[in-house]
ZAKOL-103271 format. One record per residue (C-alpha): residue in one letter; z negated, y, x negated. Coordinates in nm, 4 decimals, decimal comma. Example, Ala and Ser with C-alpha at 12.3 -4.5 7.8 and 13.67 -1.06 7.14 Angstrom:
BEGIN
PT:residuo:Z:Y:X
PT:A:-0,7800:-0,4500:-1,2300
PT:S:-0,7140:-0,1060:-1,3670
END
This chain:
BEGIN
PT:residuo:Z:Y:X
PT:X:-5,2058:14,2674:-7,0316
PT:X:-5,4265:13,9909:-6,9606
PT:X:-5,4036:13,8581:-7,3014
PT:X:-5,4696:14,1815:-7,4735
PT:X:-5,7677:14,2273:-7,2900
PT:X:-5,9231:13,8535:-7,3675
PT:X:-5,8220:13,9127:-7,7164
PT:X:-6,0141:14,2658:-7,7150
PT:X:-6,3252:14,0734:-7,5756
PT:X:-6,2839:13,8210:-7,8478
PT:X:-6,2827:14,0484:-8,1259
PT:X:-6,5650:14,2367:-7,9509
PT:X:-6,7988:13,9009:-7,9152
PT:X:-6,7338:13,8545:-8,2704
PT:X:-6,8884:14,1719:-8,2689
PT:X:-7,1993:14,1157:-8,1162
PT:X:-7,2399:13,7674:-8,3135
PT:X:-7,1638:14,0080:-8,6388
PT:X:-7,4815:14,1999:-8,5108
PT:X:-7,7275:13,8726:-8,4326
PT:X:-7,6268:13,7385:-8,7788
PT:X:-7,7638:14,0702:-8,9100
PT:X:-8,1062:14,0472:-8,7020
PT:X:-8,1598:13,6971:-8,8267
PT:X:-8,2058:13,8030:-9,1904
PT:X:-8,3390:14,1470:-9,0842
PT:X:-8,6327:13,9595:-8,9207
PT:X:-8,6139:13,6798:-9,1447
PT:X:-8,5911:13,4045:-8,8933
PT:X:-8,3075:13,2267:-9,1143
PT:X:-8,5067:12,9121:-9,1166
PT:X:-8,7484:12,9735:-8,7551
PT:X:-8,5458:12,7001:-8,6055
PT:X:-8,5171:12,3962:-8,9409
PT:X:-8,2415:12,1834:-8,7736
PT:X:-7,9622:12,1736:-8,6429
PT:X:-7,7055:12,0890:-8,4817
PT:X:-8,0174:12,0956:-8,2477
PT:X:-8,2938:12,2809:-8,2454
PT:X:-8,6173:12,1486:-8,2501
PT:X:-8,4483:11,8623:-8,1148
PT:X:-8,3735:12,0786:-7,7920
PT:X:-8,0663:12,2453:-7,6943
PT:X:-8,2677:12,5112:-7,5663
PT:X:-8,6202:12,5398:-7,7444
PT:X:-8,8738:12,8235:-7,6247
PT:X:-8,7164:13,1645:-7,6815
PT:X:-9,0240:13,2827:-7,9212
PT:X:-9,0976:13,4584:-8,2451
PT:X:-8,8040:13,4137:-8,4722
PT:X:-8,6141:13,1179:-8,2480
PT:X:-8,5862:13,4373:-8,0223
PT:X:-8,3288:13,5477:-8,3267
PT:X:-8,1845:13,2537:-8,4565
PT:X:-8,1327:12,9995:-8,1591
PT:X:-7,9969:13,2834:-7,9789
PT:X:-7,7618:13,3623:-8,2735
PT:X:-7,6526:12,9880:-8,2449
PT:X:-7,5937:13,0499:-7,8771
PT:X:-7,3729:13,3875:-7,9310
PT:X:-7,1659:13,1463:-8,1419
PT:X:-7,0894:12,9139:-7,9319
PT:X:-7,0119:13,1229:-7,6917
PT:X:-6,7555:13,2614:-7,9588
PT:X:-6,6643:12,9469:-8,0434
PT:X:-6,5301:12,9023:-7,6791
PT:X:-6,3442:13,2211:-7,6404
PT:X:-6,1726:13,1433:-7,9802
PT:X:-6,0705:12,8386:-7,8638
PT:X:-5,9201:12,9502:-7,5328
PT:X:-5,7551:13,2460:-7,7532
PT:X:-5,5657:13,0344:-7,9339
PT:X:-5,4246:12,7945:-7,6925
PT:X:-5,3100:13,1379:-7,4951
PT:X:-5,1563:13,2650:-7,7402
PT:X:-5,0075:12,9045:-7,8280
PT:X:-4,8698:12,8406:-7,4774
PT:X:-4,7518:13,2347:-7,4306
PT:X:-4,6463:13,4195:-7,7241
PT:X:-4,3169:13,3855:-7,9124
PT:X:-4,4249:13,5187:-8,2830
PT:X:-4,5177:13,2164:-8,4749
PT:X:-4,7208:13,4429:-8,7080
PT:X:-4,9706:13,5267:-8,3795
PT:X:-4,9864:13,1515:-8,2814
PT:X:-5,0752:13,0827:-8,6756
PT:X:-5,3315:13,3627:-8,6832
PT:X:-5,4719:13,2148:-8,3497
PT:X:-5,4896:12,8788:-8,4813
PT:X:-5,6673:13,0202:-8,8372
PT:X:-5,9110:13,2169:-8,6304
PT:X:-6,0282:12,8739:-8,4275
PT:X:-6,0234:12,7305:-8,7837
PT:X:-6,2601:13,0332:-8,9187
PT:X:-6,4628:12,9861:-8,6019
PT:X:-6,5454:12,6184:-8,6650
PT:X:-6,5659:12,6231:-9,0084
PT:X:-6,8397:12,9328:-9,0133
PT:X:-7,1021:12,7261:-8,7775
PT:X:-7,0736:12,4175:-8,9966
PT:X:-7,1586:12,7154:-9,3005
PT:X:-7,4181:12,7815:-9,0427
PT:X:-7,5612:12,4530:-9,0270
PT:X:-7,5536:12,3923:-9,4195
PT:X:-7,7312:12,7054:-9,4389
PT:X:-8,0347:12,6055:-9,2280
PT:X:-8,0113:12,2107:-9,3259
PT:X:-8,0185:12,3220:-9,7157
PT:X:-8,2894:12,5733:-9,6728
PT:X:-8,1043:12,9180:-9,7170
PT:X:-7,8960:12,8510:-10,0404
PT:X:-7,7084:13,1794:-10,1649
PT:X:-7,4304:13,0631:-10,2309
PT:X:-7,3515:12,9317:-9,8756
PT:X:-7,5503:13,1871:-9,6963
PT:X:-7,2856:13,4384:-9,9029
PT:X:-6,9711:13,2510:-9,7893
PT:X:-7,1479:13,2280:-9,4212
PT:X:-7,1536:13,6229:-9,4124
PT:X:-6,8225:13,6700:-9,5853
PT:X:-6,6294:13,4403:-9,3716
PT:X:-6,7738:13,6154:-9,0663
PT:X:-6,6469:13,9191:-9,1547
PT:X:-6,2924:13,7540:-9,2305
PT:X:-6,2974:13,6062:-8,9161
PT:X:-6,3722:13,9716:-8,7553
PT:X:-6,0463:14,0399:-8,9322
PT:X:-5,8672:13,7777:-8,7429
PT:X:-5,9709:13,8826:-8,4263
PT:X:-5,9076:14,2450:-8,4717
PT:X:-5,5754:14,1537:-8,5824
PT:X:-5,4944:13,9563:-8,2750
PT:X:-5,6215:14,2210:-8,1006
PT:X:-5,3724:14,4622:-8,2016
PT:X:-5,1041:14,2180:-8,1959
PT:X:-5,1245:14,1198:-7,8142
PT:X:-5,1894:14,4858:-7,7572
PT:X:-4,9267:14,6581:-7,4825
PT:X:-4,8148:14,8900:-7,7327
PT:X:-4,7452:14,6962:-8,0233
PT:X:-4,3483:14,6098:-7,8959
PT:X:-4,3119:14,9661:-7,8256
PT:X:-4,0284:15,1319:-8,0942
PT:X:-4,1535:15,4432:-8,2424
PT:X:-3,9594:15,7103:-8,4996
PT:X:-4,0960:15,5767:-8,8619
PT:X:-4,1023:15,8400:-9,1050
PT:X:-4,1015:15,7842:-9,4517
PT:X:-4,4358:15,6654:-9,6538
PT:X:-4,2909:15,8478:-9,9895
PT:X:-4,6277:15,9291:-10,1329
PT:X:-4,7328:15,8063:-10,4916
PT:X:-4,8921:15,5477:-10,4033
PT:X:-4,8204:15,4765:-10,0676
PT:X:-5,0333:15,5620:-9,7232
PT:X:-5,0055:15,1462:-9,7023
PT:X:-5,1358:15,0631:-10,0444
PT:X:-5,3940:15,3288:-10,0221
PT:X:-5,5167:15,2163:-9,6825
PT:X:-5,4768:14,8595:-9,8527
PT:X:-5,7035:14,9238:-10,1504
PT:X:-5,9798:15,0849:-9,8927
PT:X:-5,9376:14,7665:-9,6867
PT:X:-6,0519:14,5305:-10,0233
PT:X:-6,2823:14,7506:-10,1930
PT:X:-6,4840:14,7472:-9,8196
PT:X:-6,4723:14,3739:-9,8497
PT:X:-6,6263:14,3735:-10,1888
PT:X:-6,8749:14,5987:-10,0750
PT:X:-6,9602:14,3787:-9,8018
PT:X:-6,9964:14,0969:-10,0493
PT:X:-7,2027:14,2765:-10,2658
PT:X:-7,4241:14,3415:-9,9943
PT:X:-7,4229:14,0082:-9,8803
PT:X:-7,5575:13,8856:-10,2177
PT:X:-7,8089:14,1701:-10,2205
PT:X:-7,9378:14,0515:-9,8904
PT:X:-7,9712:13,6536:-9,9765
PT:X:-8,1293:13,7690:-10,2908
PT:X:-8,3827:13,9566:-10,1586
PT:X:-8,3131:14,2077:-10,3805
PT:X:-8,2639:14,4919:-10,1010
PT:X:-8,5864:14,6835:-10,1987
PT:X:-8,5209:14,6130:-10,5693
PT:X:-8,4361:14,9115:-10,6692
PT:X:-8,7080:15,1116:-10,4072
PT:X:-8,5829:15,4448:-10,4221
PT:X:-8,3118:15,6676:-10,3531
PT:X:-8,0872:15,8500:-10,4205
PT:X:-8,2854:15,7699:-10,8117
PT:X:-8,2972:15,4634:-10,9497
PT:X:-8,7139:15,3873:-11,0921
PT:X:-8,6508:15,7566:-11,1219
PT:X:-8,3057:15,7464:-11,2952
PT:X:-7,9566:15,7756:-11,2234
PT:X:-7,9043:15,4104:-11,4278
PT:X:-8,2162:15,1430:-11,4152
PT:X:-8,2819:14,9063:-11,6226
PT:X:-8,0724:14,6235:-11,5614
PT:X:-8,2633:14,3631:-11,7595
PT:X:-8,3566:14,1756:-11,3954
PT:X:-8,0380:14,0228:-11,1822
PT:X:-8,1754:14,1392:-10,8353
PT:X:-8,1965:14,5125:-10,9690
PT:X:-7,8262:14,4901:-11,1108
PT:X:-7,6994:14,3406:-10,7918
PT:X:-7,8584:14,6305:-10,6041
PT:X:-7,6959:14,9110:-10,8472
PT:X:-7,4023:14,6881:-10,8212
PT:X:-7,4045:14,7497:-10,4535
PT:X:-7,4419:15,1018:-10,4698
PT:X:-7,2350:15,2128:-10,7438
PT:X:-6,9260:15,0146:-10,5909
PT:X:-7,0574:15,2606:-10,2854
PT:X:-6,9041:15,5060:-10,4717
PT:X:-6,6406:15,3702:-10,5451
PT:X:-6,5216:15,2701:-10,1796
PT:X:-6,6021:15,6741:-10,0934
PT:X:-6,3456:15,8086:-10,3382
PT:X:-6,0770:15,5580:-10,1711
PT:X:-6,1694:15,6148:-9,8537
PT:X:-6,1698:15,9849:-9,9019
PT:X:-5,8146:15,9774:-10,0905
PT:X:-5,7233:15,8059:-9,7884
PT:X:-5,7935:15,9677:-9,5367
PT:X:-5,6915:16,2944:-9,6937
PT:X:-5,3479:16,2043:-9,7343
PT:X:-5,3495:16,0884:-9,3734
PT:X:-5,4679:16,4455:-9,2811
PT:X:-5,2107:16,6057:-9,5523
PT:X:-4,9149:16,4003:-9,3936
PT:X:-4,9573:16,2207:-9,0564
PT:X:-5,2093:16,4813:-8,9022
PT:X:-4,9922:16,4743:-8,6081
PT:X:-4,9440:16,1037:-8,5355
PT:X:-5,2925:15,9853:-8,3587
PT:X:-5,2573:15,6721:-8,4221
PT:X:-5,2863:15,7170:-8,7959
PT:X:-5,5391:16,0683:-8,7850
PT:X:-5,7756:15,9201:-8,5315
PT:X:-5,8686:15,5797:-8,7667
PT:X:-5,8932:15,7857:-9,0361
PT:X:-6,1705:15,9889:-8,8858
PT:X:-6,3393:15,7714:-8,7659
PT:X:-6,3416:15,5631:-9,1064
PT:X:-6,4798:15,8699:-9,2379
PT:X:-6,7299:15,9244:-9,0183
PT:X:-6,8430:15,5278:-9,0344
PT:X:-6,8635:15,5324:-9,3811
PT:X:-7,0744:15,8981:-9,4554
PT:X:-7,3155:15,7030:-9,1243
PT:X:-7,3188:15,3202:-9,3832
PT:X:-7,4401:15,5977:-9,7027
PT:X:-7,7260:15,7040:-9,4797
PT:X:-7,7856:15,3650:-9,3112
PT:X:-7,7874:15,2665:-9,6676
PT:X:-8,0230:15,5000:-9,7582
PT:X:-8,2571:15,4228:-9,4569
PT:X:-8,2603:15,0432:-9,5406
PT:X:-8,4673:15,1746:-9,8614
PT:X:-8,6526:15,4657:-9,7159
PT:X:-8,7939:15,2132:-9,4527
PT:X:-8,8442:14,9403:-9,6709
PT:X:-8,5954:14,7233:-9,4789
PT:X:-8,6851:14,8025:-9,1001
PT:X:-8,4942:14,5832:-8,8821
PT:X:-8,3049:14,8681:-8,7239
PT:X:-8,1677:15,0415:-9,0266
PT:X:-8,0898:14,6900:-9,1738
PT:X:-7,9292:14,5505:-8,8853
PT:X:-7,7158:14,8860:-8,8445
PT:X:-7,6338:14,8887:-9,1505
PT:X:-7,4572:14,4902:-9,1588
PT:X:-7,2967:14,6275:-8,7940
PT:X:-7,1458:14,9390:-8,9428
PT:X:-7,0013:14,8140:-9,2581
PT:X:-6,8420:14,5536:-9,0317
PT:X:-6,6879:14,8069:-8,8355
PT:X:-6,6119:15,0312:-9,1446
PT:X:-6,3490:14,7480:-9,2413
PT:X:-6,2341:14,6505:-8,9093
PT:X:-6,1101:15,0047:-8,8893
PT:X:-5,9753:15,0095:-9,2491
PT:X:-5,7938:14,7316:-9,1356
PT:X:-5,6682:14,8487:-8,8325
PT:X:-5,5581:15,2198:-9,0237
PT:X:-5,3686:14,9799:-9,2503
PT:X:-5,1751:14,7669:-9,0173
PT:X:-5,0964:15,0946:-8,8256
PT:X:-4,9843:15,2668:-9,1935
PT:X:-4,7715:14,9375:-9,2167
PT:X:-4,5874:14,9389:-8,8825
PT:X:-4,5305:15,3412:-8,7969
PT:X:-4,4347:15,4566:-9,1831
PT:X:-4,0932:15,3144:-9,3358
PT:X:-4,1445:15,2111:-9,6721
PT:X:-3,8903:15,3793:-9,9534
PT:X:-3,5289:15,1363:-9,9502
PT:X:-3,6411:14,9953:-10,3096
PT:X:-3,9493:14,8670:-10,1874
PT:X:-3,7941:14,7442:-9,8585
PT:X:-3,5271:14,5551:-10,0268
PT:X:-3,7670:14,3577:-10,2111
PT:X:-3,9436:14,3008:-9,9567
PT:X:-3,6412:14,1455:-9,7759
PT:X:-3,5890:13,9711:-10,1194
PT:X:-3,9434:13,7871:-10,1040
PT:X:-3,9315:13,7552:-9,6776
PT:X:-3,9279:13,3837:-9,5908
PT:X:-3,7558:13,3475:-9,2114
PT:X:-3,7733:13,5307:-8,9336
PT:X:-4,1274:13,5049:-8,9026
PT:X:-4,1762:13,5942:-9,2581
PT:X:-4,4489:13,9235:-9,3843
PT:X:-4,2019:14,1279:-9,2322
PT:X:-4,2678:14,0811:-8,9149
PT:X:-4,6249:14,2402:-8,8864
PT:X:-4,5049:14,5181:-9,1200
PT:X:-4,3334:14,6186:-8,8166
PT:X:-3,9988:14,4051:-8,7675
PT:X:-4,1415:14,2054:-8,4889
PT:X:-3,7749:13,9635:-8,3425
PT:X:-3,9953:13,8850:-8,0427
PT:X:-4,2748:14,0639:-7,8314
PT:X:-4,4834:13,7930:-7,6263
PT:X:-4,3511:13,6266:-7,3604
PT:X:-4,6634:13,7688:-7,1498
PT:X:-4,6550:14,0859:-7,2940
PT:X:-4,2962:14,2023:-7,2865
PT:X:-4,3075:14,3770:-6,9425
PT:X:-4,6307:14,5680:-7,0183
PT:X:-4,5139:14,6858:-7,3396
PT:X:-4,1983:14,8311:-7,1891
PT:X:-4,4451:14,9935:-6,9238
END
């Protein structure tokens, strides 16, 4: 239990580091502090103006950093699944590898392409966390009846599909944000007036980009979550996700709509980077849950067995688990 609950702070710091990444370019205060690892040659420079925003964005990651790192060594010394102890280890990897991003970022003066990466591997490494989350979680051990994910395409590759076209969402936004091209297009629900705007200038067409793939991510989501109410209405563990994807996602249109409305206030945009990351942590979570409580049709589980490498192979998370945590086991038969 003890685990679970570090690894639910973990993912929750992540969080809140998710959220002070946002305020940085919200306010602008990417470059307030212009070294690093230092800054201003200080570890701890006058809390003022925009250092307020980005020293103390530094300091939320480090204090990340730290839980990360005692994460995975826990689940290293205490849990039996190699595939947790690997996801541990990738998360400290993710971790270390984002601040040096970090660092680039400032010591190169804000380039795209890194301040892109920089946001995208922060959301990854969200994933991770998340992931562990549920892993080390009490119930995860616990056998359940798993009825059959027959439908055309499946609950899992639907919830799958929602999962990715998030993350491309969240990329697109990312490049809309280090482009400055968040108030290109600077109305809405028009575009200049139209429903399609010229697209002769790159920061309009990634902003149209960004909201036509909006779309897009609705109509899976929706077909998602409808055929979680159609089928699994009773199971809560599927239902309960799914609403609250839904309701995340109709919030990120209006947050969306907000950012433009307000010509980029700091509280719409920063909501708006903190709910999209929560938008695909739960996608994720609905399809990990999809993957463990539904049984897949025999053809598809026999080539999955085909493909499976070992006993710690993609099988396991999919819900064939050989070995609950040597920490965990007693809670999870509680």
């Amino acid at each position: 239990m003890a685990l679970s609950l570090y690894a639910r702070l973990t993912a929750f710091a992540t969080f809140a580091l998710i959220v002070a990444g946002g305020l940085v370019t919200s306010t602008g205060s990417g470059l307030a502090v212009p070294d690093w690892p230092l800054s201003y040659g200080m570890l701890f420079p006058p809390m003022v103006g925009g250092i307020l925003y980005e020293h103390g964005h530094r300091m939320v990651a480090g204090a990340v950093a730290a839980l990360t790192a005692v994460l995975a060594v826990w689940l290293w010394r205490v849990d039996r699944r190699r595939w947790v102890r690997r996801l541990g280890a990738l998360a400290l990897a993710a971790v270390l590898l984002q601040a040096v991003l970090g660092g680039l970022t400032v010591l190169f003066l804000l380039p795209t392409a890194i301040s892109v990466a920089h946001a995208l591997l922060a959301q990854t490494f969200f994933c991770l966390t998340v992931t562990i989350a549920m892993a080390t979680a009490p119930g995860w051990a616990l056998a359940a009846p798993r009825p059959l994910d027959a439908g055309r395409p499946s609950l899992f590759a639907l919830c799958a599909a929602t999962t990715a076209a998030i993350f491309a969402q969240l990329l697109l936004g990312a490049l809309m944000r280090h482009t400055d091209a968040g108030l290109a297009i600077p109305d809405f629900p028009m575009a200049f007036g139209r429903l399609v705007p010229p697209l002769d200038d790159a920061r309009v067409a990634v902003h149209f980009a960004h909201r036509v793939w909006a779309v897009v991510v609705l109509v899976i989501a929706a077909w998602t979550v409808a055929r979680v109410l159609r089928r699994h209405d009773d199971d809560g563990r599927l239902a309960n996700p799914a609403f609250l994807l839904a309701g995340l996602l109709l919030f990120q249109v209006l947050l969306g709509a907000s950012t433009v409305w307000s010509r980029k206030a700091v509280p719409a945009a920063t909501s708006h980077v903190a709910v999209g990351a929560l938008a695909l942590a739960t996608s994720l979570a609905l399809t990990i849950r999809a993957a463990r409580r539904l049984a897949r049709p025999r053809g598809a589980a026999a080539r999955a067995s085909e493909g499976a490498s070992g006993a710690d192979g993609e099988a396991a998370w999919l819900g064939a688990d050989r070995a609950v945590p040597a920490a965990g086991a007693d809670e999870a038969r509680a």
